[in-house]
PQR file of N, CA, C, O and H, with PARSE charges and radii, in Angstrom:
ATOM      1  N   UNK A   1       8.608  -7.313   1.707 -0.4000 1.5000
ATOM      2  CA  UNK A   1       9.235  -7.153   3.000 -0.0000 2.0000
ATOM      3  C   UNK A   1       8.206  -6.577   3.973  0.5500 1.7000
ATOM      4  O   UNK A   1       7.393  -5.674   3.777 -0.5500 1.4000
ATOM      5  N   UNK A   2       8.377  -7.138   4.812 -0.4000 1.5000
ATOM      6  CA  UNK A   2       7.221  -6.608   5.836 -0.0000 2.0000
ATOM      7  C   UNK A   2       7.585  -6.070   7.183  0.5500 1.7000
ATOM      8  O   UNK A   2       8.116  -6.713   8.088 -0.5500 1.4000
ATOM      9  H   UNK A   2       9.038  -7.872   4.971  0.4000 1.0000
ATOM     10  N   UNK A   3       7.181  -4.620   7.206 -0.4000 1.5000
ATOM     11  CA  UNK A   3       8.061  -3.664   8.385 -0.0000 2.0000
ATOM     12  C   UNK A   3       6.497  -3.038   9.279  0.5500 1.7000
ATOM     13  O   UNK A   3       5.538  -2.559   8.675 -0.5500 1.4000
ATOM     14  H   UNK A   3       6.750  -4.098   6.471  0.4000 1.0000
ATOM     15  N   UNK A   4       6.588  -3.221  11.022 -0.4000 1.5000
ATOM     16  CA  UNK A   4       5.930  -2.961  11.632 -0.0000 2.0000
ATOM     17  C   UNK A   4       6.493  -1.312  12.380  0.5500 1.7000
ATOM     18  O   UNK A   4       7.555  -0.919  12.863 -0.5500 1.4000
ATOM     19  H   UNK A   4       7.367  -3.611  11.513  0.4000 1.0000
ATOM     20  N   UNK A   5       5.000  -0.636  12.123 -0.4000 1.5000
ATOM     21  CA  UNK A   5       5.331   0.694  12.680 -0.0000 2.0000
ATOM     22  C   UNK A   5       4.571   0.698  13.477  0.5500 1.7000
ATOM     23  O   UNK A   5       3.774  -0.240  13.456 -0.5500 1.4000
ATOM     24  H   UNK A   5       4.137  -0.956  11.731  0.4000 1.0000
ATOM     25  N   UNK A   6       4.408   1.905  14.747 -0.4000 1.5000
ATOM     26  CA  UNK A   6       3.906   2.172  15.873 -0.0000 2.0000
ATOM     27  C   UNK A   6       2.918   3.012  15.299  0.5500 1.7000
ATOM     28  O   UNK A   6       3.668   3.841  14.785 -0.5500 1.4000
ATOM     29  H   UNK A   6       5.055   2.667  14.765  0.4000 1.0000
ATOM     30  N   UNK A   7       1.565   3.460  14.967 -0.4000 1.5000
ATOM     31  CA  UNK A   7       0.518   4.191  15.348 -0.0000 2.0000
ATOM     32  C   UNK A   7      -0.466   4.257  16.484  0.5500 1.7000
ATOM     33  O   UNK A   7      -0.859   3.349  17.217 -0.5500 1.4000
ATOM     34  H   UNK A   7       0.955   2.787  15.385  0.4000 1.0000
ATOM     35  N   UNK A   8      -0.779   5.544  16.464 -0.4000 1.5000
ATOM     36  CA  UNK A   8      -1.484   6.344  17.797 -0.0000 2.0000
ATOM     37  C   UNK A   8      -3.080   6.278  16.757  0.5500 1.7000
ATOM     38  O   UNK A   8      -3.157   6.424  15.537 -0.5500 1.4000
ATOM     39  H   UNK A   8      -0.461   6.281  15.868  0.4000 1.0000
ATOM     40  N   UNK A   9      -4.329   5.986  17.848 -0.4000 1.5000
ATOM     41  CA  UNK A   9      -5.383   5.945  17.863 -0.0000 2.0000
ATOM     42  C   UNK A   9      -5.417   7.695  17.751  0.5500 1.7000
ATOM     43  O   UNK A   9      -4.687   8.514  18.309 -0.5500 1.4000
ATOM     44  H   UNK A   9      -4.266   5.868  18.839  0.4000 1.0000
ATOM     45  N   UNK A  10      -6.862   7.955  16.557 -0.4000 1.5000
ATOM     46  CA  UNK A  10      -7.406   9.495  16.679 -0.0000 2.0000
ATOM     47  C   UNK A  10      -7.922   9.470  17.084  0.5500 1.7000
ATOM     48  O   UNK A  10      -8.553  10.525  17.139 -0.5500 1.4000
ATOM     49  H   UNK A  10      -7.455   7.289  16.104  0.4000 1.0000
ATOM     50  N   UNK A  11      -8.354   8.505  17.805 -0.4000 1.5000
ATOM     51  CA  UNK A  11      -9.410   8.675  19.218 -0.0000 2.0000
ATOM     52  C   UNK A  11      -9.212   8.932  20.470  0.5500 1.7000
ATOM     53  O   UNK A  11      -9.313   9.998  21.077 -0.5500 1.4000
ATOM     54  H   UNK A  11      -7.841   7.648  17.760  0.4000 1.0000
ATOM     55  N   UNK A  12      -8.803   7.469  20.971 -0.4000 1.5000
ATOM     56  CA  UNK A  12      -8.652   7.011  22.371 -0.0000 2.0000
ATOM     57  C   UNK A  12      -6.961   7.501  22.935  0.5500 1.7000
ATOM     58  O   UNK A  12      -6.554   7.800  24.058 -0.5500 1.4000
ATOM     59  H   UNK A  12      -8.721   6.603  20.479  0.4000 1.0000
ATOM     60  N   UNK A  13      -6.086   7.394  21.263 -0.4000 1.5000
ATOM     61  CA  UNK A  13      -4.981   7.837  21.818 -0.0000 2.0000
ATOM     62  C   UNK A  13      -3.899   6.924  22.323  0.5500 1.7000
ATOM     63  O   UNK A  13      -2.850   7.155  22.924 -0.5500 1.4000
ATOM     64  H   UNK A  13      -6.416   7.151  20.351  0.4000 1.0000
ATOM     65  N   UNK A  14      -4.580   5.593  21.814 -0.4000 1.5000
ATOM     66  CA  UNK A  14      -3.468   4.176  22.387 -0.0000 2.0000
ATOM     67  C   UNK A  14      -2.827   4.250  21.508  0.5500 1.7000
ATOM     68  O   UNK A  14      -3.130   4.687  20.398 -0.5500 1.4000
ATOM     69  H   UNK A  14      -5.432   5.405  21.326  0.4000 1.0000
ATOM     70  N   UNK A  15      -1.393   3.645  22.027 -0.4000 1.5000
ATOM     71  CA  UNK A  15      -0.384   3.086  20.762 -0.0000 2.0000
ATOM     72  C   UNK A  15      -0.509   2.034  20.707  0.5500 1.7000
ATOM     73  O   UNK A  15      -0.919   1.400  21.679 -0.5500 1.4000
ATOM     74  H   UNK A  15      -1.147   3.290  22.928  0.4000 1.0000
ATOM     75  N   UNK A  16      -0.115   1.306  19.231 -0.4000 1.5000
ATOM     76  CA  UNK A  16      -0.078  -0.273  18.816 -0.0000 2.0000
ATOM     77  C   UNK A  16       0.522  -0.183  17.638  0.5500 1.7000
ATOM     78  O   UNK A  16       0.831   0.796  16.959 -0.5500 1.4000
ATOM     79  H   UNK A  16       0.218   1.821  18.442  0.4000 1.0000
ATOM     80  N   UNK A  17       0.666  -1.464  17.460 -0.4000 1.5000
ATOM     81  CA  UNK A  17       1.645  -1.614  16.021 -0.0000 2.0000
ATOM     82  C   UNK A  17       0.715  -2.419  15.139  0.5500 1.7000
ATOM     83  O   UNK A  17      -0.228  -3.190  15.316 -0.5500 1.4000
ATOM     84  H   UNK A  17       0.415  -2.259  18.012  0.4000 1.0000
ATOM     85  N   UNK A  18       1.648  -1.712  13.702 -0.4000 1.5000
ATOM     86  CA  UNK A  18       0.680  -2.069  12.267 -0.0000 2.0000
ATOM     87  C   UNK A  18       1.781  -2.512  11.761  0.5500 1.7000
ATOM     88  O   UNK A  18       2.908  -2.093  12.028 -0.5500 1.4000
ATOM     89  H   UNK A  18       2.414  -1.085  13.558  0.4000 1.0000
ATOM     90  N   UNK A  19       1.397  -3.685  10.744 -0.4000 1.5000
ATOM     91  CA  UNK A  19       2.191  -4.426   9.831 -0.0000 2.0000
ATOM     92  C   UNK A  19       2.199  -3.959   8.572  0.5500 1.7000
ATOM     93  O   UNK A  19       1.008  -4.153   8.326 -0.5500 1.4000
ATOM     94  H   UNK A  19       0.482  -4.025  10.527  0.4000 1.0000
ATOM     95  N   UNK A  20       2.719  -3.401   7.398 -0.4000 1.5000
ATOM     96  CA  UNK A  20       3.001  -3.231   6.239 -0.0000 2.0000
ATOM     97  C   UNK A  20       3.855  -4.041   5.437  0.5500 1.7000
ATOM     98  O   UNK A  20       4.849  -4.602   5.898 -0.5500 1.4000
ATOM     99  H   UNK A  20       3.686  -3.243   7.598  0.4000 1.0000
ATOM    100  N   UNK A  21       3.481  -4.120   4.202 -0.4000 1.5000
ATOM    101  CA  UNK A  21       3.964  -4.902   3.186 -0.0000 2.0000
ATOM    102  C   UNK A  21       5.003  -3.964   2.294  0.5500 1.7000
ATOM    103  O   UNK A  21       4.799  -3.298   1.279 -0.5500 1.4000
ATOM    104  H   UNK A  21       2.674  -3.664   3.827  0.4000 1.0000
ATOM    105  N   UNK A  22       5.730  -4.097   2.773 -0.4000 1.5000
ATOM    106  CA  UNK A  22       6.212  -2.417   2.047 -0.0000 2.0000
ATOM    107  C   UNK A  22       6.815  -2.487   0.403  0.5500 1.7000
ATOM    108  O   UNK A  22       7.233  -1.474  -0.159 -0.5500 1.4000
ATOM    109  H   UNK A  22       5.895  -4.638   3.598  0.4000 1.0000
ATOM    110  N   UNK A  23       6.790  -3.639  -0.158 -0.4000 1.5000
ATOM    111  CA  UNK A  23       6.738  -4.072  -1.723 -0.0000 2.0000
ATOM    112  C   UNK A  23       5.188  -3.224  -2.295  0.5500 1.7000
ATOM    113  O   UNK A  23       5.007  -3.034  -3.497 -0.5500 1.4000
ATOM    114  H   UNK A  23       6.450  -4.461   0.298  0.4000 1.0000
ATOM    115  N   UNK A  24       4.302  -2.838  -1.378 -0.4000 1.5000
ATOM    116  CA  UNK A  24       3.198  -1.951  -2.098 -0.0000 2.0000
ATOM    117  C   UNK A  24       3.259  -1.180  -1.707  0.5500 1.7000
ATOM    118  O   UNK A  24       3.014  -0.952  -0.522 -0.5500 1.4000
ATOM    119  H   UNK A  24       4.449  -2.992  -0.401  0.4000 1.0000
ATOM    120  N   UNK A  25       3.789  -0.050  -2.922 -0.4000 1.5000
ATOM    121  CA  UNK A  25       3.768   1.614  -2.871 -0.0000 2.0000
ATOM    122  C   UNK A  25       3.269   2.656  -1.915  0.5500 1.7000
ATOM    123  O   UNK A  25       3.777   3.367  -1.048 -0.5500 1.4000
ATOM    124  H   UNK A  25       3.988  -0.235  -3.885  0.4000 1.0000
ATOM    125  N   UNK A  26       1.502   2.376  -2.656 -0.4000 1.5000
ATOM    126  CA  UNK A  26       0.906   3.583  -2.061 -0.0000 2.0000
ATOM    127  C   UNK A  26      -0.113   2.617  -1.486  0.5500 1.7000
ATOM    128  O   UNK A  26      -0.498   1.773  -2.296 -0.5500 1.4000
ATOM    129  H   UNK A  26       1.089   1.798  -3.360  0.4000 1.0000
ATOM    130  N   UNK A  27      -0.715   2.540  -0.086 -0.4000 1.5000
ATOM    131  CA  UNK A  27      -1.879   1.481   0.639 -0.0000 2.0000
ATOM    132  C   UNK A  27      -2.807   2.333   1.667  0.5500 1.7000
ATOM    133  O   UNK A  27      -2.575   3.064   2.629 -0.5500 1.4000
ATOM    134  H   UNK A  27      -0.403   3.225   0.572  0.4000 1.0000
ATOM    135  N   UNK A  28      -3.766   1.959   1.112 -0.4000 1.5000
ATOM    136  CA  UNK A  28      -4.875   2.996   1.931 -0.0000 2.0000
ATOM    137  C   UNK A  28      -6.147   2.004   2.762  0.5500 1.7000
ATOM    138  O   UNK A  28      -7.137   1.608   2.148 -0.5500 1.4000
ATOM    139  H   UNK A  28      -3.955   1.364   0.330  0.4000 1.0000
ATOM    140  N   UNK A  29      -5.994   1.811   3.708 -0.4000 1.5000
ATOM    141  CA  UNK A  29      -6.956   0.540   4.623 -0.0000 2.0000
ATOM    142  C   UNK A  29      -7.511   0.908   5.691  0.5500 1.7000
ATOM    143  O   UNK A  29      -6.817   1.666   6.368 -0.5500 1.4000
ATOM    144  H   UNK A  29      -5.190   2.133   4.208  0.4000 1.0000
ATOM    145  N   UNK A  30      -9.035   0.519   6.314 -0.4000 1.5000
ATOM    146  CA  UNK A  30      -9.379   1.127   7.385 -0.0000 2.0000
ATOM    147  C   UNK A  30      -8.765   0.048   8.498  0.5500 1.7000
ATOM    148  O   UNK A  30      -8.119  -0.931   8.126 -0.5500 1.4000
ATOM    149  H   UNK A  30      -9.599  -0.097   5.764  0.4000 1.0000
ATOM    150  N   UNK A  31      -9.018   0.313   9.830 -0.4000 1.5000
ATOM    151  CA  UNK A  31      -8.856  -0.604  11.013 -0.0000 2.0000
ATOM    152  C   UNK A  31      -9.232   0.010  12.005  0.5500 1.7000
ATOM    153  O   UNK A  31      -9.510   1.202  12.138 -0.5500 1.4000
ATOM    154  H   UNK A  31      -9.543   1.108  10.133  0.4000 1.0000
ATOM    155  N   UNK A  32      -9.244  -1.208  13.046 -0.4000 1.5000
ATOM    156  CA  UNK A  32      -9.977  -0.834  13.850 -0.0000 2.0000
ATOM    157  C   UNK A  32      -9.196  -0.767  15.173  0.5500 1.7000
ATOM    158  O   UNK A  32      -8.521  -1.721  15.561 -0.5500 1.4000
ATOM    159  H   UNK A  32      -9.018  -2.176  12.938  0.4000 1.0000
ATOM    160  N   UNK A  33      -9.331   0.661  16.016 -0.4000 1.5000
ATOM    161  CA  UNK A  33      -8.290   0.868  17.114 -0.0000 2.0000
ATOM    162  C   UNK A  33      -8.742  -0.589  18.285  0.5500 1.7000
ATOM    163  O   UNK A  33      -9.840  -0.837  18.782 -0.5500 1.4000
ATOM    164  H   UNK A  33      -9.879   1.436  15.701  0.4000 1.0000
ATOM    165  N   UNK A  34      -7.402  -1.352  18.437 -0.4000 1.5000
ATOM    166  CA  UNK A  34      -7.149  -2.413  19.270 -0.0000 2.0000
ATOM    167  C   UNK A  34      -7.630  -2.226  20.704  0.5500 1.7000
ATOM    168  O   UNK A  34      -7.728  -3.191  21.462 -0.5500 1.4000
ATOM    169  H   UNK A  34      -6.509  -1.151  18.033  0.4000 1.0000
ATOM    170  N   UNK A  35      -7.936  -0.961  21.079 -0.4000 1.5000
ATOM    171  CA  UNK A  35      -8.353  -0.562  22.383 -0.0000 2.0000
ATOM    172  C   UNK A  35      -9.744   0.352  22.338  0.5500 1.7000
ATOM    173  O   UNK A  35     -10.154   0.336  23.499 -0.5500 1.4000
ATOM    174  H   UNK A  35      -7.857  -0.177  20.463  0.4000 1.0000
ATOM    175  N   UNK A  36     -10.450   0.963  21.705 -0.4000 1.5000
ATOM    176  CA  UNK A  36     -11.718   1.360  21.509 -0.0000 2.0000
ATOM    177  C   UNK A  36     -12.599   1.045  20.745  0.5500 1.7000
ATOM    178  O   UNK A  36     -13.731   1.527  20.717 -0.5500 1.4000
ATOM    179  H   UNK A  36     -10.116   0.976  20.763  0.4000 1.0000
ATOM    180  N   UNK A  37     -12.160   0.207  20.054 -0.4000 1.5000
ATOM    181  CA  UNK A  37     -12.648  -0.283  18.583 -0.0000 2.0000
ATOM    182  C   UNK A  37     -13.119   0.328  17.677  0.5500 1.7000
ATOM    183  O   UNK A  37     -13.626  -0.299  16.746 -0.5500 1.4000
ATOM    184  H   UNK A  37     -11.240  -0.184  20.077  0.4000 1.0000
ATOM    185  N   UNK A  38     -13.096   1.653  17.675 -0.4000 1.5000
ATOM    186  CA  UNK A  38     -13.451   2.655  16.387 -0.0000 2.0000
ATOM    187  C   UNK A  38     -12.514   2.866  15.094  0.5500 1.7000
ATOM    188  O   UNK A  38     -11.304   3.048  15.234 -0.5500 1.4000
ATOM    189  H   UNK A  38     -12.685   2.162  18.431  0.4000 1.0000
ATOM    190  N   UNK A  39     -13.046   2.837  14.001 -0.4000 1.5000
ATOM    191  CA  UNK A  39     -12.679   1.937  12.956 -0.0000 2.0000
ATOM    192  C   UNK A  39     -11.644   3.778  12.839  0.5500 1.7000
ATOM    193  O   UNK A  39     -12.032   4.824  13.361 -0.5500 1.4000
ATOM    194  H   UNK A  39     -14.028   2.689  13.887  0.4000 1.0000
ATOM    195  N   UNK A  40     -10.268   3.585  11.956 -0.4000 1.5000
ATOM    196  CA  UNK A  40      -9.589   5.007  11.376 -0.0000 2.0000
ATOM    197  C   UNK A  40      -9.067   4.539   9.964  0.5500 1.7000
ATOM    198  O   UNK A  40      -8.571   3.419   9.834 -0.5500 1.4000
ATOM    199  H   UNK A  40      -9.952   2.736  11.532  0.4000 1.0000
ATOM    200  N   UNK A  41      -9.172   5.305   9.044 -0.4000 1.5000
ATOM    201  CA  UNK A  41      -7.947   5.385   8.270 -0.0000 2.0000
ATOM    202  C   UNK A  41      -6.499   5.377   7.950  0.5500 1.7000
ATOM    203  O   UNK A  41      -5.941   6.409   8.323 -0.5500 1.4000
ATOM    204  H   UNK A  41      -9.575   6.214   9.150  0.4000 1.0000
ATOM    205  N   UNK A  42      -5.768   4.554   7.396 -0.4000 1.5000
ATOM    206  CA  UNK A  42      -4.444   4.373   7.350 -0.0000 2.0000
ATOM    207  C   UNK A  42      -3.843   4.917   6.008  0.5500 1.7000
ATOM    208  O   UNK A  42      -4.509   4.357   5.137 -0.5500 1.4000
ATOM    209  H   UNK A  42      -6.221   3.716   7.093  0.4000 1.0000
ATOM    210  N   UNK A  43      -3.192   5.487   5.583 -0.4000 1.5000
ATOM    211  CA  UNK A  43      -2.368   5.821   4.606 -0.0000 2.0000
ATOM    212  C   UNK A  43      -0.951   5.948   4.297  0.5500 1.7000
ATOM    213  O   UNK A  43      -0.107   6.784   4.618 -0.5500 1.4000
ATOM    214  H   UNK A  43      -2.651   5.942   6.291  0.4000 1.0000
ATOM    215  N   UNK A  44      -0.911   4.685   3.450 -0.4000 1.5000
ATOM    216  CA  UNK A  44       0.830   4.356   3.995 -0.0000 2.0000
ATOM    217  C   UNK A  44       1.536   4.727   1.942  0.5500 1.7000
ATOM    218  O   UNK A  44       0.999   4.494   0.859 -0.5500 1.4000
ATOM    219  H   UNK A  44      -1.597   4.005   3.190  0.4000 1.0000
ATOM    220  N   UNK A  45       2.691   5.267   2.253 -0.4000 1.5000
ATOM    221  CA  UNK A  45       3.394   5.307   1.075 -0.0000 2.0000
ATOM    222  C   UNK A  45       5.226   4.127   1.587  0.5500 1.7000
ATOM    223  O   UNK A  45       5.976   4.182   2.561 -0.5500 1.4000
ATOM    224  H   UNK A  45       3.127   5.457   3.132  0.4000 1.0000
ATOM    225  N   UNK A  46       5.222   3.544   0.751 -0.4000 1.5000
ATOM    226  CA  UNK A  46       6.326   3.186   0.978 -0.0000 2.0000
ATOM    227  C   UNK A  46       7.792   3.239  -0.184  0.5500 1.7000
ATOM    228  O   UNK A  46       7.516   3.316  -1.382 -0.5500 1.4000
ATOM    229  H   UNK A  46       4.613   3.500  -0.041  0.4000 1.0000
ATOM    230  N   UNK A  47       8.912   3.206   0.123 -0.4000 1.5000
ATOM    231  CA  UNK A  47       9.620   3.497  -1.335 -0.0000 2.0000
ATOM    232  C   UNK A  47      11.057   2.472  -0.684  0.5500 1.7000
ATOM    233  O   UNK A  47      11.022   2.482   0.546 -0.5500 1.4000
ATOM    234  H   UNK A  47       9.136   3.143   1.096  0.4000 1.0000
ATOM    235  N   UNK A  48      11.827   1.930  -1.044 -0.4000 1.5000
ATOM    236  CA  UNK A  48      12.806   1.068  -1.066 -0.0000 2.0000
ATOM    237  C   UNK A  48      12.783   0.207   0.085  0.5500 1.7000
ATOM    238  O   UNK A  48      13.821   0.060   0.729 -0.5500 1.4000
ATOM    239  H   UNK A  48      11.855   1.922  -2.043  0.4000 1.0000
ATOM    240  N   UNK A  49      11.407  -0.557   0.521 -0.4000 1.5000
ATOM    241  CA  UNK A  49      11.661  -1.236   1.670 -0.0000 2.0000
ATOM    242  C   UNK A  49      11.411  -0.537   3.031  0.5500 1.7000
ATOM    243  O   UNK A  49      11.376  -1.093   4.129 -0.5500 1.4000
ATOM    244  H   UNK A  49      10.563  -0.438  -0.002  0.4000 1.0000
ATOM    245  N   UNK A  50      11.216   1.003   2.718 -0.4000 1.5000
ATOM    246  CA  UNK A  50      11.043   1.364   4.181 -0.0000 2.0000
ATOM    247  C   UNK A  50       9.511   2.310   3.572  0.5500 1.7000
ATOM    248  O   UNK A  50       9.105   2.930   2.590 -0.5500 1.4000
ATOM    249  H   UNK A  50      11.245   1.454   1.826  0.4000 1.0000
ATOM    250  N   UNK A  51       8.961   1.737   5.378 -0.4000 1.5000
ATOM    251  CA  UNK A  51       7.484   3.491   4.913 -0.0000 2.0000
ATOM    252  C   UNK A  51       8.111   5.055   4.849  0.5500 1.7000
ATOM    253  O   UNK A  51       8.817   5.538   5.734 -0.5500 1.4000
ATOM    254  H   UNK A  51       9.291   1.233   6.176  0.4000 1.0000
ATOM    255  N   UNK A  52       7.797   5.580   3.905 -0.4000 1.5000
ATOM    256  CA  UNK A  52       7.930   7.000   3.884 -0.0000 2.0000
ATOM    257  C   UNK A  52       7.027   7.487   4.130  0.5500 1.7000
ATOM    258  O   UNK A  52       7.299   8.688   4.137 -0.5500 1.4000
ATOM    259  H   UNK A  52       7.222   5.187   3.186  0.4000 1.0000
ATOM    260  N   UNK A  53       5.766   7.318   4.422 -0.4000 1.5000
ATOM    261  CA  UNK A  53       4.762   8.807   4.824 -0.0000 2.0000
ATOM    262  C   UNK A  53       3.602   7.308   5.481  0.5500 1.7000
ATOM    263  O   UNK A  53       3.354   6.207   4.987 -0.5500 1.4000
ATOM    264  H   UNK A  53       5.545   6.343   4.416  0.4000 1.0000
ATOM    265  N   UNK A  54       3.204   7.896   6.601 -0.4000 1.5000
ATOM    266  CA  UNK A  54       2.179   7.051   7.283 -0.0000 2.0000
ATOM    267  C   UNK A  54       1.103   8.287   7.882  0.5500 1.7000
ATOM    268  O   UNK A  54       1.357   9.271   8.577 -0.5500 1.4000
ATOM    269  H   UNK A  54       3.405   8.790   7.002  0.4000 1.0000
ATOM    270  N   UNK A  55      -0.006   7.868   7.390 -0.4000 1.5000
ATOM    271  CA  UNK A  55      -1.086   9.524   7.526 -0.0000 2.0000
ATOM    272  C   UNK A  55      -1.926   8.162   8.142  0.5500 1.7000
ATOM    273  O   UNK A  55      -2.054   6.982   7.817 -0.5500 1.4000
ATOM    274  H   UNK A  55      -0.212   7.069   6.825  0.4000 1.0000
ATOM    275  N   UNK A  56      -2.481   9.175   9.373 -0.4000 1.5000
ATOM    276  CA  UNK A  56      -3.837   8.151  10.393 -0.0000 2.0000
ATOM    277  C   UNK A  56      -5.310   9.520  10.525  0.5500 1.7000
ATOM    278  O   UNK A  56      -5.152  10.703  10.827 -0.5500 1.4000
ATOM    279  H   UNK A  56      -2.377  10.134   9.637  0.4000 1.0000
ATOM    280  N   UNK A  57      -6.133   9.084  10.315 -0.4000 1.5000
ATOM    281  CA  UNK A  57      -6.802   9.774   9.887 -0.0000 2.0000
ATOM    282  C   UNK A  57      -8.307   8.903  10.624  0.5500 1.7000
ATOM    283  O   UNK A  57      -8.623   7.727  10.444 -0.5500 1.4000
ATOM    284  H   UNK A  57      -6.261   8.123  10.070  0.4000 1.0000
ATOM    285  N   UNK A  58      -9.033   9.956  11.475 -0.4000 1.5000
ATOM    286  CA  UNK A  58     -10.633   9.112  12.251 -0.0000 2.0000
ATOM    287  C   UNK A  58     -11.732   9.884  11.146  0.5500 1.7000
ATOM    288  O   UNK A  58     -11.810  10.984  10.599 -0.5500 1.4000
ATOM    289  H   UNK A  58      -8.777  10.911  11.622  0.4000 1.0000
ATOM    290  N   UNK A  59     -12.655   8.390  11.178 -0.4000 1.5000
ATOM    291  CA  UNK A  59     -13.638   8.759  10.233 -0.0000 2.0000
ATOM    292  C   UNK A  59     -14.906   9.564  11.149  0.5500 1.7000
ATOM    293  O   UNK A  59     -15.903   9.997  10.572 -0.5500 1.4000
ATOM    294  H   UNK A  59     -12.592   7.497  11.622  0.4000 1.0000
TER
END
């Protein structure tokens, strides 16, 4: 199932939306902010279809 959440840049501070697969648990992926292009960390836990813990984290 695939559920889109809103994250904030640790940078620049833009919002945008991220897509998750939420059939995988625990997902840890870099990307790159849509408006500054500096790459952050994502850390997503998910448990019955929905995200439970979304950690954003700048390298």
């Amino acid at each position: 199932m695939q559920l889109t959440e809103q994250v904030q840049c640790p940078f620049c501070g833009s919002r945008f939306e991220l897509e998750f697969d939420t059939t995988i648990r625990d997902q840890c992926f870099t990307t790159d902010c849509e408006v500054c292009c500096r790459p952050f960390e994502v850390s997503v836990q998910c448990e019955g279809g929905e995200v439970t813990t979304l950690d954003i984290r700048g390298e």
